[in-house]
C-alpha positions as CSV (number, residue, x, y, z in Angstrom):
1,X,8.2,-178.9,-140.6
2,X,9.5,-182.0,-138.9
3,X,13.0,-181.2,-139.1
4,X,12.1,-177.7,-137.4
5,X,10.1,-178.8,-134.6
6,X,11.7,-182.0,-134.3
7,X,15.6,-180.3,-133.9
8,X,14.1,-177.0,-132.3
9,X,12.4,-179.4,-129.4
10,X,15.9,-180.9,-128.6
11,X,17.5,-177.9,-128.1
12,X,14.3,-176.7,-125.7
13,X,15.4,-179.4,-124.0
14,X,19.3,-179.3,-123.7
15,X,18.7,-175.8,-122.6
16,X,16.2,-177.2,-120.0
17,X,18.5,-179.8,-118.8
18,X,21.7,-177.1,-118.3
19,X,20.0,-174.4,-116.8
20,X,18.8,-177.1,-114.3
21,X,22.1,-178.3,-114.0
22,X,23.3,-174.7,-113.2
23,X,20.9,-174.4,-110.5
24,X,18.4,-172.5,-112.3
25,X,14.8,-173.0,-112.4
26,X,13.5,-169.9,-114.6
27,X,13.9,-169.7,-118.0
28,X,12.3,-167.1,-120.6
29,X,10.5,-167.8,-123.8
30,X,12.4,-165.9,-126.6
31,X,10.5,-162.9,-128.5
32,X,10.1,-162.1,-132.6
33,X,7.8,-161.2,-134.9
34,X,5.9,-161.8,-136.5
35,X,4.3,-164.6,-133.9
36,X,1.3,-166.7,-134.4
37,X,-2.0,-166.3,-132.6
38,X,-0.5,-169.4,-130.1
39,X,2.4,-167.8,-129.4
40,X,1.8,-163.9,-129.2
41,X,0.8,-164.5,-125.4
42,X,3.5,-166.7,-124.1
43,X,6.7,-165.4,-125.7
44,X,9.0,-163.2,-123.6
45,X,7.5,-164.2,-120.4
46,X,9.2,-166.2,-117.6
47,X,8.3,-169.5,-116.7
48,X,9.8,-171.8,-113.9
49,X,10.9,-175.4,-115.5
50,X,9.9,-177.4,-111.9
51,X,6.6,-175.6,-112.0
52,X,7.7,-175.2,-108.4
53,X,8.0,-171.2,-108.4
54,X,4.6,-169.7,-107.4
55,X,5.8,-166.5,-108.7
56,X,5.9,-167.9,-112.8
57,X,3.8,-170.2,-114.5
58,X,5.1,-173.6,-115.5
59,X,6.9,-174.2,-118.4
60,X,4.9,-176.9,-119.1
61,X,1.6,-174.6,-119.4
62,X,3.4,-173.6,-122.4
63,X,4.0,-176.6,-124.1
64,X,0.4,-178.0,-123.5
65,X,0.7,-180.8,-126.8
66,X,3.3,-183.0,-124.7
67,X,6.5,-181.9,-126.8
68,X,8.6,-179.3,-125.8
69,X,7.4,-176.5,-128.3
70,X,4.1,-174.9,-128.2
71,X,2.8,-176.0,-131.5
72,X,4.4,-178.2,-134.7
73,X,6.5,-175.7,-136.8
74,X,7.2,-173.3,-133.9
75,X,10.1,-171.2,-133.5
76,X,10.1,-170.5,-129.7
């Protein structure tokens, strides 16, 4: 479980870091199934990654335990 959230989180955030880099703020939550009961509402939606877009919520409304995955374990 470690080594999944743990190496999952890091790429979250690499892909964070270039689409900012790109000049992108949006990003979308990837989609699969089955999903847990955490993650059924959230995936495939867009969310903006400067929570500046009032259009989308922030990303970080998605990752509300301070990592960058939803939950411990997650493969979003």
């Amino acid at each position: 479980m470690v080594a999944r959230s743990t190496t999952r989180e890091a790429g979250n955030i690499a892909r964070e870091k270039q689409l900012e880099e790109n000049g992108y703020d949006l990003m979308k939550m990837s989609t699969h199934y089955p999903t847990c009961e955490l993650c059924a509402p959230l995936q495939g939606r867009v969310y903006s990654i400067s929570g500046n877009d009032a259009r989308f919520p922030a990303i970080s409304r998605a990752y509300r335990n301070g990592y960058r995955n939803v939950h411990p374990n997650c493969r979003h």
